[in-house]
Each structure stands twice: as structure tokens, then as C-alpha cells.
C-alpha positions, 0 to 999 in steps of 0.5 A: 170187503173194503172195511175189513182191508182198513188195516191193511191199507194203513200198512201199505201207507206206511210201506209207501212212506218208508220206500220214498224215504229209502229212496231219499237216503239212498239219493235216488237222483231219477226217482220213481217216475224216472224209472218209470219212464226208462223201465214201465211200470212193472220194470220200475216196481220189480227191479227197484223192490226184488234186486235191492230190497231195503226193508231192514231198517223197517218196523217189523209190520212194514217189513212183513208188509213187504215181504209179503209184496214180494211174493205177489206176481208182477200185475199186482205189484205193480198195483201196489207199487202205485197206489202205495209208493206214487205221490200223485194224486189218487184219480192219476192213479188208474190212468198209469195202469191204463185201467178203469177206476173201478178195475184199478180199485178191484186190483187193489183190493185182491192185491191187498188181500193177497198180502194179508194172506201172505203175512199170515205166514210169516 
């Protein structure tokens, strides 16, 4: 299964990239841990990417990538907004989520799986 997500963790690379240099231009003074800490995790992922969403300036498979990140509920929202959008260290990653390791990487992989799914509508 991980094997066949390779694409799609590359998107999510490159969704992350874009949602940090989005923030930047937009001169997001307390930043994505900032929100955390006001918000938790999952206030921080749904308020910051439903109510504003800034993907036109987005390469249209970024775009798709994040539209289809929308339609996921919250949990793995959240998931995503983690692995993706966080600059932290990858064995941090889990402890945000208060989930094992192994747990955090299953949630990720349904999470992406969820997306391929969704793009194929688009």
C-alpha cells in the first residue's frame, strides 16, 4: 500500500509547501504552532484551510490535492495538516496527534488514500 501512495505523498510535499508559503505572503504573525496552541489542532487545520482557502495561486494538481483535503472530516484533517504543513521533525509528528507511531502512519495512509479517491472526481 505505501508503495502505490508514493505520488501522492509527493503532492502532499508539495501542498505542505505551498500552505507555509501562503502563510508567509499572507504575514501570518503567529504561525501554524501559534494556532495550535490558541485553537488545538483540529481548530487550527479547519479554520485556517475551510474559511480562507488560498489555493488559487496553486499548481492545478496542488489545487485538486487540496480540494480534496477539504472533503476529508476533521481527524484526518488534521492527520494531513500534520504531516504536510508542520516543519518539525517527523518522530514529533505522532506525539501532536497523542497516537502511537504506528497508529499515526495508519491514519495517514487511509488520509491519503481518502484523497486520491476524492481527486478522482475532480
Amino acid at each position: 500500500m505505501a508503495s502505490s501512495l508514493g505520488w501522492i505523498k509527493d503532492l502532499g510535499k508539495q501542498w505542505g509547501h505551498h500552505m507555509r508559503r501562503q502563510d508567509a505572503m499572507a504575514g501570518n504573525i503567529k504561525g501554524t504552532m501559534g494556532r495550535i496552541h490558541e485553537e488545538g489542532l483540529d481548530g487550527a487545520a479547519i479554520r485556517s484551510y475551510v474559511d480562507k482557502v488560498p489555493y488559487n495561486e496553486f499548481p492545478s494538481d496542488v489545487r485538486k490535492f487540496h480540494l480534496a483535503f477539504l472533503k476529508l472530516d476533521a481527524h484526518l484533517k488534521s492527520i494531513v495538516f500534520i504531516h504536510f504543513r508542520l516543519n518539525i521533525p517527523h518522530k514529533k509528528k505522532h506525539k501532536k496527534t497523542g497516537k502511537k507511531q504506528q497508529n499515526y502512519y495508519d491514519y495517514l495512509n487511509l488520509a491519503l488514500d481518502k484523497i486520491t479517491q476524492n481527486m478522482a472526481g475532480f
